[in-house]
Each structure stands twice: as C-alpha cells, then as structure tokens.
C-alpha positions as CSV (number, residue, x, y, z in Angstrom):
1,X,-7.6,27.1,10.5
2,X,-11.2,27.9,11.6
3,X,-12.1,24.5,12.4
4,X,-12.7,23.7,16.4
5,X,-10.4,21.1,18.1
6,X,-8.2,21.2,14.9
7,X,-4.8,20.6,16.8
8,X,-6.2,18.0,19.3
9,X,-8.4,16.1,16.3
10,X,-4.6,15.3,14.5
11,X,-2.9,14.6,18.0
12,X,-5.4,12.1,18.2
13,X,-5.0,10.7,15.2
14,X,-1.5,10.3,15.7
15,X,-0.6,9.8,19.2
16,X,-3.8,8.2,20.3
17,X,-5.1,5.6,17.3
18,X,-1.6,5.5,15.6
19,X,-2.3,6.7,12.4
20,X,0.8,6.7,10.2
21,X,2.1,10.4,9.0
22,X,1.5,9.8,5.5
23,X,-2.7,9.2,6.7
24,X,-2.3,12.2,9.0
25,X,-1.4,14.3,6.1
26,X,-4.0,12.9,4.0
27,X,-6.5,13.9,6.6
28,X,-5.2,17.3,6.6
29,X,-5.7,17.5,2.6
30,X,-9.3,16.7,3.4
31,X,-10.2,19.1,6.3
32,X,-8.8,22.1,4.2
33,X,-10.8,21.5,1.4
34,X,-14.1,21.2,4.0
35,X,-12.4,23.8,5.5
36,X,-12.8,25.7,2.0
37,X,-16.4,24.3,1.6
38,X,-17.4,25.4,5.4
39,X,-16.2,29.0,5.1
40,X,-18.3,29.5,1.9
41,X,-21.6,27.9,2.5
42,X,-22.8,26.0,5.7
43,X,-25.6,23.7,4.0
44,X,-23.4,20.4,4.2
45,X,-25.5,18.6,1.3
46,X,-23.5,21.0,-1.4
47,X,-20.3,19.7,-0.3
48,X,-21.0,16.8,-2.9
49,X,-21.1,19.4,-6.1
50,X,-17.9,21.5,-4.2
51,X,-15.8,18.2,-4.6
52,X,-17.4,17.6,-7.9
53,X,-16.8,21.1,-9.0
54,X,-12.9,20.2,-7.5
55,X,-12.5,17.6,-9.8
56,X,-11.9,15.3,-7.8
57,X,-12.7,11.2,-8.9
58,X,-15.5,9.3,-7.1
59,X,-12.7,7.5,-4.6
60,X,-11.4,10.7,-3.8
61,X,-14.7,12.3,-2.6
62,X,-15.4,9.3,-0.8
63,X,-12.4,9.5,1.2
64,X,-12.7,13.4,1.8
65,X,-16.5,12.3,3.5
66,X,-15.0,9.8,5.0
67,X,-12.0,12.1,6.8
68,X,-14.8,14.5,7.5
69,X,-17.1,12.2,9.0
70,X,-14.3,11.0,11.3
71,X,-13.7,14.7,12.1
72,X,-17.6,15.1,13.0
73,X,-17.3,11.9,15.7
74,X,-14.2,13.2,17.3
75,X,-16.3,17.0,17.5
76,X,-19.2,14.5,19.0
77,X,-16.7,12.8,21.9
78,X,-16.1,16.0,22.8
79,X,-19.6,17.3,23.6
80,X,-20.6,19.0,20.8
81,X,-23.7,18.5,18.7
82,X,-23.1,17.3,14.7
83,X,-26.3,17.3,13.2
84,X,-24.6,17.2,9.8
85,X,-22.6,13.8,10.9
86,X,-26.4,12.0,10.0
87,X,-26.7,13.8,6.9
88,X,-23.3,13.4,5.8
89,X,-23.0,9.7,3.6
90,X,-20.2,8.9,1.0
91,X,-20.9,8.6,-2.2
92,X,-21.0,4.7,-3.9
93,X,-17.6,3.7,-5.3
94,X,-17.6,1.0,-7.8
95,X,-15.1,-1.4,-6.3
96,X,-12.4,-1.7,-9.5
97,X,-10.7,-4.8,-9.1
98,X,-6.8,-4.8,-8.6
99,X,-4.7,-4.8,-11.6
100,X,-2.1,-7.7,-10.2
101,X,1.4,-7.9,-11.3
102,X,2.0,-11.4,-13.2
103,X,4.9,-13.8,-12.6
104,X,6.1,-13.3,-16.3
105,X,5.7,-9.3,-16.4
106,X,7.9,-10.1,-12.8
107,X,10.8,-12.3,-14.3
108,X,11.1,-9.2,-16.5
109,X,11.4,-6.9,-14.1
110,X,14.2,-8.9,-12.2
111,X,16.1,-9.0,-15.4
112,X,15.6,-5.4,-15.8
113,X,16.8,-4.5,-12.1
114,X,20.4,-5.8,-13.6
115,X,23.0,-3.1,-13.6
116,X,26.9,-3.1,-14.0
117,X,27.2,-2.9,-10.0
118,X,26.8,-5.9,-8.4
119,X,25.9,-5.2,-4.9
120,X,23.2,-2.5,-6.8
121,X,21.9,-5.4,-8.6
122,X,21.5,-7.4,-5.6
123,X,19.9,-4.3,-3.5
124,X,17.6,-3.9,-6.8
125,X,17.0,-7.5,-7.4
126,X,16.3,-8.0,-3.2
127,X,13.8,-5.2,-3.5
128,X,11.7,-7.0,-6.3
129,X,11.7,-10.1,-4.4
130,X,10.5,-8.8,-1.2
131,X,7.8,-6.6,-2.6
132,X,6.3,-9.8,-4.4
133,X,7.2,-12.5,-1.8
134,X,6.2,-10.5,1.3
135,X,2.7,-8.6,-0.2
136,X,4.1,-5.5,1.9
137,X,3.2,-1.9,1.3
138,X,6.0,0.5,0.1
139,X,6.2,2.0,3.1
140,X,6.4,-1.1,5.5
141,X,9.1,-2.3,2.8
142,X,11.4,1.0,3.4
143,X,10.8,1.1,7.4
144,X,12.5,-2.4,7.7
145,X,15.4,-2.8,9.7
146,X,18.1,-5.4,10.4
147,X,16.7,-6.4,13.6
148,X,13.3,-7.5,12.0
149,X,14.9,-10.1,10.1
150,X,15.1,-13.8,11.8
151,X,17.5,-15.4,9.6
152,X,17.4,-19.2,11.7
153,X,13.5,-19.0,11.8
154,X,12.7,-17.5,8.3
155,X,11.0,-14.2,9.1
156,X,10.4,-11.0,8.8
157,X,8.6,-8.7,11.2
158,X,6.8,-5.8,9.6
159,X,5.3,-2.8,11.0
160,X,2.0,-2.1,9.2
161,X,-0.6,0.8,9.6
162,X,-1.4,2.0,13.2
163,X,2.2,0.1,14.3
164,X,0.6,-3.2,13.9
165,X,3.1,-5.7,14.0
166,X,3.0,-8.9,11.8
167,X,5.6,-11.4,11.4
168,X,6.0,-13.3,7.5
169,X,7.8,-16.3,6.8
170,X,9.6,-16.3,3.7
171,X,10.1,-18.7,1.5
172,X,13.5,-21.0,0.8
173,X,14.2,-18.3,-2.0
174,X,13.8,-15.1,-0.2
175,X,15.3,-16.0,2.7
176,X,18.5,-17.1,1.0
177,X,18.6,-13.9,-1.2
178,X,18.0,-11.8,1.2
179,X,20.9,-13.1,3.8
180,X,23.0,-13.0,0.3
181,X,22.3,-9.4,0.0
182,X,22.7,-8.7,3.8
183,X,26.3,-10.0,3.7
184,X,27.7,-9.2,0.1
185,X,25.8,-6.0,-1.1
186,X,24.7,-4.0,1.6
187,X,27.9,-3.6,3.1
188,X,29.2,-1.9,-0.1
189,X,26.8,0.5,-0.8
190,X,25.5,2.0,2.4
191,X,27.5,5.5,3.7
192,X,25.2,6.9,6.8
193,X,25.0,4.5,9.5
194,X,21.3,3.3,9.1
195,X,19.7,0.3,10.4
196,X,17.6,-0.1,7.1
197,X,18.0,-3.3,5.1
198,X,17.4,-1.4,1.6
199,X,20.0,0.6,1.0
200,X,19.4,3.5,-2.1
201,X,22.2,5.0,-4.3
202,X,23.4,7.7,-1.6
203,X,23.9,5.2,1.2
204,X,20.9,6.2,3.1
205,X,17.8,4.3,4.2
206,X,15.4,4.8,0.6
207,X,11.9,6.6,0.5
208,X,9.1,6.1,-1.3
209,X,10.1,8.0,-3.8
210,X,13.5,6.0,-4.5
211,X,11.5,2.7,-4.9
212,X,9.3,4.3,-7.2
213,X,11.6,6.0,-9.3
214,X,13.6,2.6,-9.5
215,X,10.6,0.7,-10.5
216,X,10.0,3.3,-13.2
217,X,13.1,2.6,-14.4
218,X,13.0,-0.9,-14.7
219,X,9.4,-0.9,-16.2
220,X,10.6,1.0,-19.3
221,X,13.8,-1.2,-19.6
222,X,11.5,-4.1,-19.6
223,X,9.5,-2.5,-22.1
224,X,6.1,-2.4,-20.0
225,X,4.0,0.5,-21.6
226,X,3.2,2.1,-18.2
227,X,5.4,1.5,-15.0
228,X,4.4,-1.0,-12.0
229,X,3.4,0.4,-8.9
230,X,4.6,-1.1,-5.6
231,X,0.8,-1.7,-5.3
232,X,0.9,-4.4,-8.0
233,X,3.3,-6.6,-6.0
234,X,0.6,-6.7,-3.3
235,X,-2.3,-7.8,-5.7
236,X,0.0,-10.0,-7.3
237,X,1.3,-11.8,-3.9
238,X,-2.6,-11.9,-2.9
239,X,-3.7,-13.2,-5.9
240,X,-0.9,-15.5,-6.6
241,X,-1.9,-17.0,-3.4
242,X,-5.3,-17.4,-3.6
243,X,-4.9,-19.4,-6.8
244,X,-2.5,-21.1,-5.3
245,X,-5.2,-22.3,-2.6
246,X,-4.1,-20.5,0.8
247,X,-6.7,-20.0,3.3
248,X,-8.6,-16.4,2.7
249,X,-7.3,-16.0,6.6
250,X,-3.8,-16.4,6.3
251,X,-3.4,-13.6,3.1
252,X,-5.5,-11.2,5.5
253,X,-2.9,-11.9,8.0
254,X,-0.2,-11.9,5.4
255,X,-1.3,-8.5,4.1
256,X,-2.2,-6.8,7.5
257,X,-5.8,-6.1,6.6
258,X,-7.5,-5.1,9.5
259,X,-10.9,-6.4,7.8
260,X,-11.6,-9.7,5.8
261,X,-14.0,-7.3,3.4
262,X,-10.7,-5.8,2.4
263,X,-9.0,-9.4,1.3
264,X,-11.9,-10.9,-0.4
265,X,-11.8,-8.6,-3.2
266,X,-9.2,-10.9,-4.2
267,X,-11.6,-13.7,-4.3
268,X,-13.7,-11.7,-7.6
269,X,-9.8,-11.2,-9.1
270,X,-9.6,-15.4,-8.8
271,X,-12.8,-15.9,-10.0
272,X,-12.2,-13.8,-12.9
273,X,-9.2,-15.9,-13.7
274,X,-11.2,-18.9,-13.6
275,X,-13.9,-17.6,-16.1
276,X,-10.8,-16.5,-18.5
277,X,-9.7,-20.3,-18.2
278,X,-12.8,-22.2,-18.6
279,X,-13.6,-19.6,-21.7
280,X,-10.3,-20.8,-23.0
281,X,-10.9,-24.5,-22.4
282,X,-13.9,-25.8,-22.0
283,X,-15.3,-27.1,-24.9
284,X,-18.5,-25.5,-24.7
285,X,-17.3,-22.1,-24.9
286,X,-16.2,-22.9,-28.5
287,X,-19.7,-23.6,-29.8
C-alpha cells in the first residue's frame, strides 16, 4: 500500500478510538479504492466521477469521503500538510427513512422461528425477542455473554461501537424468556465451552451470518416477500417507542447513539404514522 502512515492510521483506529473490526475493515475497503484513485490521477475533485464510474450508490460514496477525510486529519496530526482535506466534501445523501419491522410482521416471525426441537425453538424464539425488545445491533446481540445478564435487576449490559457500555432493562416478558432459555435450552444445544448466551446449531457462539441466515429462513416461512434484516428490529424498537411516548433521550440511550441527530430520524418515521392515521380518520380527509 502506497499510502503514508497506513499501518499506524488503522492502529489508531483500533487501539486508540476503539473502532470495532468490522468499521476497521470498512475503512480499509475505502482507502484501497482512494488508494486506486490516488495512483491514477492526483487532482482529488475527480474522485467524485471515479466512485461514480465504480458504481457505487450515493451512501456509499459518502462514506468512502468520509473514511478518506478521516484519513486526511490523522496525515494532518502528524505534521503533514492536506490541502485536499478543504477541498474534499461528501456528497448530499437524501436521508431514507427506516423501513421498521411491525408487531404483526413480528408475531409471524415468532411463529415461524418454531421447529421440531424445542431448546432450538426457544434459542430461535429468544433471539427474535431480544433483537425487538433490546433495539441492539446484530453484532452487540452475538457478543453477549452470560455475565452481562442481571437476572434479579432485569438487565442486560451491551457493548456497543467503540466498547461503549450501556445497560437495558427488559421488560417482564423478556426477562422471563430469556432466564427460560438460559436454564432449559441452552444447556442442550451448546458443544464448545463458550460464554455466549445464543447458541447456533454447531454449539458455538453464532455470527452474523448465522442470525441472518436464520432470519432468512423464517422470513420465507412467514411468507414475507423479502427477508427482515436484524436492522428492522432496531427501527422497529425505536419506533415502537416513540409512539409509544418515551423520551427522545432514553431511545438514544437505549440504542447507543452517540448523537441525538442519529435518533430523531425516528421522529419523521412517527410523524409519518400520524399523517397515515389522521388521512384514515379524520373526517376531512374524506371530502
């Protein structure tokens, strides 16, 4: 790699601001393409037409500036001079608002998770309810062990991007299912001794690919057209929430956003739910 201070950039990343392996690698896919760019042509204004050329979608170029523009300010607290770091500004991204999983498409799901093993029905069924009941990402759900659980107090303490620690209450429900699963199901199924409280069908702590394949699976035996993404649960936990009338505060601190810009995108999914009911109902609307 021809890029300067290439090694200690990513050591930084990850042993200095924490940055979780699956961002570091991310960050990698970025440089190599400007990496690509650099070795070609040195006027950093084409790099907008190289990514378009690349085929890559307006979020994606914005996050490949936005890796490159971190890259610049590292080169900077080391003494160099970036000129191209003022010149360098990501594109606009239309904010899309979050497609949320909904409690009905949800009780389907659960249904779906049932197979002819019980304890796998449980692990399955367990898995649903966390993703929905805690907001967590896929990752923070697979990295949970046994000694994050608080059975007496209700909680759960997850480690989130940067490992950022936040602890969640859980409801009556969860809490109850969960220390059902903990002393039925897991037992049964796991092989390798793991701390993980998800167990997947080889007896080893699952990835992200396990959740994912699993939620495939239940999506088509629900009969859903496309499969729900782990991502859904989160937008569906936020959203739920929101309606619901909990403090815009609490669901950033629920969800682990480092930024209360990132959680009031939920307040445009709420108020698009309200337009959709007062379009429904109110008499106006029928004139």
């Amino acid at each position: 790699m021809a890029l300067e201070y290439w090694v200690e950039f990513f050591d930084d990343l990850q042993n200095v601001r924490g940055r979780s392996q699956n961002t570091v690698l991310a960050y990698r896919r970025d440089l190599e393409l400007f990496d690509e760019f650099y070795s070609q042509d040195k006027n950093i204004s084409k790099i907008y037409n190289f990514l378009k050329d690349k085929k890559l979608s307006p979020r994606s170029q914005a996050r490949v500036i936005s890796s490159i523009r971190s890259y610049f300010k590292f080169l900077e607290s080391k003494g160099k001079e970036i000129p191209e770091l003022r010149e360098l500004r990501p594109p606009k991204v239309k904010t899309a608002l979050p497609k949320a999983i909904t409690f009905d498409e949800f009780n389907k799901l659960l249904d779906a998770a049932r197979v002819n093993c019980p304890y796998k029905t449980s692990r399955n069924q367990i898995t649903l309810l966390m993703l929905f009941g805690l907001g967590c990402r896929v990752t923070e759900l697979i990295n949970m062990n046994l000694q994050d659980y608080n059975l007496t107090e209700s909680w759960l303490c997850i480690t989130g991007k940067g490992g950022k620690q936040r602890l969640i209450p859980l409801t009556d429900k969860l809490n109850e299912e969960l220390e059902k699963y903990l002393v039925h199901s897991r037992k049964q199924i796991i092989r390798d001794k793991t701390d993980s409280i998800l167990i997947n069908d080889r007896g080893r702590r699952p990835s992200r690919v396990d959740i994912w394949r699993w939620l495939a699976q239940w999506s088509k035996k629900a009969g859903f057209e496309n499969p729900i993404s782990p991502h859904q649960f989160r937008h569906g936990c936020a959203t739920a929430l929101l309606e619901g009338g909990a403090d815009l505060r609490a669901i950033q601190t629920l969800l682990g956003h480092s930024s209360i810009q990132t959680t009031q995108i939920y307040t445009s999914v709420s108020s698009k739910h309200l337009r959709e009911e007062v379009d429904e109902h109110h008499p106006l609307s029928k004139l």
